[in-house]
C-alpha positions as protocol buffer text, in pm:
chain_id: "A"
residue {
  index: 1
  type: UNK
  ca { x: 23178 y: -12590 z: -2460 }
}
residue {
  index: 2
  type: UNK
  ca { x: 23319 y: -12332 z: -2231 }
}
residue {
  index: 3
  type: UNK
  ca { x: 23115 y: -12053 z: -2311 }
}
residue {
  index: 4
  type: UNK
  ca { x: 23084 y: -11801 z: -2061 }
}
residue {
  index: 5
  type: UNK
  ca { x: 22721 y: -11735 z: -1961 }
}
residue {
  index: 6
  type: UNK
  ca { x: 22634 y: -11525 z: -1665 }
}
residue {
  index: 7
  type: UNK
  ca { x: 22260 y: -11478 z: -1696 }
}
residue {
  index: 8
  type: UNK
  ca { x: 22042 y: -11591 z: -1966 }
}
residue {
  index: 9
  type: UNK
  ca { x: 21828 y: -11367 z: -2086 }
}
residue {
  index: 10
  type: UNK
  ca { x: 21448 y: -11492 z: -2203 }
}
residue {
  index: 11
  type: UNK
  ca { x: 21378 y: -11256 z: -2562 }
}
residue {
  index: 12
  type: UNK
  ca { x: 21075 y: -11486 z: -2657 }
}
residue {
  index: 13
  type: UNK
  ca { x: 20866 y: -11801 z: -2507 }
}
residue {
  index: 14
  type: UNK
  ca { x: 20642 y: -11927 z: -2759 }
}
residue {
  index: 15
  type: UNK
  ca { x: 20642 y: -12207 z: -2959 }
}
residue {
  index: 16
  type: UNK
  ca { x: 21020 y: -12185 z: -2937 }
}
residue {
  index: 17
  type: UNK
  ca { x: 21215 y: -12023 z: -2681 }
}
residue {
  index: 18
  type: UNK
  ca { x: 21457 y: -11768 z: -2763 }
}
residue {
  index: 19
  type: UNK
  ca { x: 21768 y: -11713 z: -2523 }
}
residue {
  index: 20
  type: UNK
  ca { x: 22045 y: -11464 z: -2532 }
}
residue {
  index: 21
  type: UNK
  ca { x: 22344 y: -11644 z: -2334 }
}
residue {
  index: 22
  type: UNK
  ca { x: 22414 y: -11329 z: -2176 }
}
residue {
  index: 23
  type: UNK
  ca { x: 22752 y: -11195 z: -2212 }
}
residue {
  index: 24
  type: UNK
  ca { x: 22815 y: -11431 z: -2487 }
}
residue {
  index: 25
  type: UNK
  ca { x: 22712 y: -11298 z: -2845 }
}
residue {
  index: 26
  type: UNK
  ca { x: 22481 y: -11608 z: -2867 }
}
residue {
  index: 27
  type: UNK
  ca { x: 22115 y: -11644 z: -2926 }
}
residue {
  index: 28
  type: UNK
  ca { x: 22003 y: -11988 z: -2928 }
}
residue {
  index: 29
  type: UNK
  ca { x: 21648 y: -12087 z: -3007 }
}
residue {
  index: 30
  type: UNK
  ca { x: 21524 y: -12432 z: -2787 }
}
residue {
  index: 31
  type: UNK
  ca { x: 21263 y: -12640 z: -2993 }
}
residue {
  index: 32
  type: UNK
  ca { x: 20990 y: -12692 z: -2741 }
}
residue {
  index: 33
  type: UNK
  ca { x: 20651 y: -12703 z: -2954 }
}
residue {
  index: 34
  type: UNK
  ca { x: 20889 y: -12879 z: -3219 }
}
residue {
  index: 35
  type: UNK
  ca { x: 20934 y: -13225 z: -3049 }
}
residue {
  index: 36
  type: UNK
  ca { x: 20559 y: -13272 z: -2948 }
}
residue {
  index: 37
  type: UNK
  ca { x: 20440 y: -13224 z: -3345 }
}
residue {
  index: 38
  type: UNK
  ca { x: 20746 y: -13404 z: -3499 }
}
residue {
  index: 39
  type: UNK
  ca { x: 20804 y: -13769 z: -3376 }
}
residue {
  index: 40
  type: UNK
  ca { x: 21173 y: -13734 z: -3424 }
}
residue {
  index: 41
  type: UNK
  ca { x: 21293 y: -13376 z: -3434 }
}
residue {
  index: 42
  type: UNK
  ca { x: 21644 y: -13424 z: -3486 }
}
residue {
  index: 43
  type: UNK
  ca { x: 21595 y: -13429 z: -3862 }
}
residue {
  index: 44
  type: UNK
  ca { x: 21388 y: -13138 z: -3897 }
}
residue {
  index: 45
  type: UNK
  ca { x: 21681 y: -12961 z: -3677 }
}
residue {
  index: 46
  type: UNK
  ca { x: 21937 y: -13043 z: -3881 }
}
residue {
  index: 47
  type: UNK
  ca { x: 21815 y: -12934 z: -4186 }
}
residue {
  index: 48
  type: UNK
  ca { x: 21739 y: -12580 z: -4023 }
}
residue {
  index: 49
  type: UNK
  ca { x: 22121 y: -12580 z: -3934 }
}
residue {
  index: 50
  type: UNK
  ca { x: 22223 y: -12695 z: -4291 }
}
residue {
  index: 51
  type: UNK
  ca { x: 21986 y: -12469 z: -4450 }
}
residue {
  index: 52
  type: UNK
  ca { x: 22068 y: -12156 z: -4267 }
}
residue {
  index: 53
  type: UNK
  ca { x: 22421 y: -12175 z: -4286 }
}
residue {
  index: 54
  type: UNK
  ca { x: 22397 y: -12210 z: -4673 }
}
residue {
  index: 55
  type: UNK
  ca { x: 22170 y: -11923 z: -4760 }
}
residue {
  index: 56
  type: UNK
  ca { x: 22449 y: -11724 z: -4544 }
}
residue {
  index: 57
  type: UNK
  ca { x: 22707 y: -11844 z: -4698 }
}
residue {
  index: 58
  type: UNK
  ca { x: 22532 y: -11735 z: -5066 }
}
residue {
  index: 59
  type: UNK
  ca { x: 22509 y: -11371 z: -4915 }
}
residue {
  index: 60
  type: UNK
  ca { x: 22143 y: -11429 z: -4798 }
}
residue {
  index: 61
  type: UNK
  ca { x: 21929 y: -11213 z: -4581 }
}
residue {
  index: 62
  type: UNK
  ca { x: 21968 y: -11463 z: -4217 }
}
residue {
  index: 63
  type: UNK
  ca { x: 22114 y: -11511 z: -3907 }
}
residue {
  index: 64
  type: UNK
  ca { x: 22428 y: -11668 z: -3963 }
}
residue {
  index: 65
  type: UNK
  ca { x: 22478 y: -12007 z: -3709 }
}
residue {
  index: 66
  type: UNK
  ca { x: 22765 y: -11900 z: -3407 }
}
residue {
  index: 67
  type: UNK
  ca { x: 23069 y: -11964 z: -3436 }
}
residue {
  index: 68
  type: UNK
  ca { x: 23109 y: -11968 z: -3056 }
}
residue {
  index: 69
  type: UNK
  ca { x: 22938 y: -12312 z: -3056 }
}
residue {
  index: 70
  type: UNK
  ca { x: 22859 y: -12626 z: -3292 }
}
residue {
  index: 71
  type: UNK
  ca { x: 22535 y: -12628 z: -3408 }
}
């Protein structure tokens, strides 16, 4: 997508990892424990995606999705 990454940088490895895409203004969170409890997590994904950009869109309290990439 032509984002310019340099060095990711790992902020939290859990049941999700959470990676800044260092010097882009990006965080992206990787599903890892995710796809072993849910058969298909595509679903479960998307709704995330459709749910958080609602609430932020309503003037909610979250993390808007980036604009630098599609969700």
């Amino acid at each position: 997508h032509g984002l310019p990454v340099a060095e990711p940088v790992l902020l939290k490895d859990g049941s999700n990892l959470l990676v800044h895409l260092h010097p882009a203004p990006v965080v992206v969170r990787v599903a890892t424990f995710t796809a072993f409890i849910r058969g298909e997590p595509a679903p479960f994904l998307e709704r995330e995606v459709a749910l958080g950009s609602y609430l932020a869109e309503v003037g909610a309290a979250v993390v808007p999705c980036s604009g630098e990439l599609p969700p």
